[in-house]
C-alpha positions, 0 to 999 in steps of 0.5 A: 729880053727873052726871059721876063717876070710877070705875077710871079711866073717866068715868061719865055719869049717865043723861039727863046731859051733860058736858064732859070734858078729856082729854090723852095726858100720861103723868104729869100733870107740866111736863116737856119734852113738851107734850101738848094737851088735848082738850075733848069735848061728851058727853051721853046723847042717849035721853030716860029709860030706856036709854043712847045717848052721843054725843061730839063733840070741841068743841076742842083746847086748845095751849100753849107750855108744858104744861098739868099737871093742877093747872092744872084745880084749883077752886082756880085759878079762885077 
């Protein structure tokens, strides 16, 4: 795919674009805290060789009650 994991950091492949969620919760589990998500637009804007990202923050996704990391699971939206 265009978009992978590696040590931690987001990996975009040349000429791609993705849509990344990020939140400041610490250990991806419903507790007392509820931490929002932040959905950024990312994309590499230089056509073929070289990079150049642009990040745009496209929404701040809130709730009542936490949001955990298994909600994004594929599974959840079969």
């Amino acid at each position: 795919g265009s978009l992978t994991i590696a040590n931690g950091d987001v990996v975009l492949a040349n000429d791609a674009k993705a849509v990344v969620l990020v939140t400041a919760d610490a250990d991806g589990a419903a507790d007392s805290t509820v931490n929002p998500y932040l959905v950024y637009f990312v994309q590499d804007t230089t056509a073929g060789a070289g990079f150049t990202p642009s990040v745009t923050l496209v929404g701040t996704i809130n709730s009542t009650t936490e949001l955990v990391a298994g909600n994004w699971d594929a599974a959840n939206f079969a």
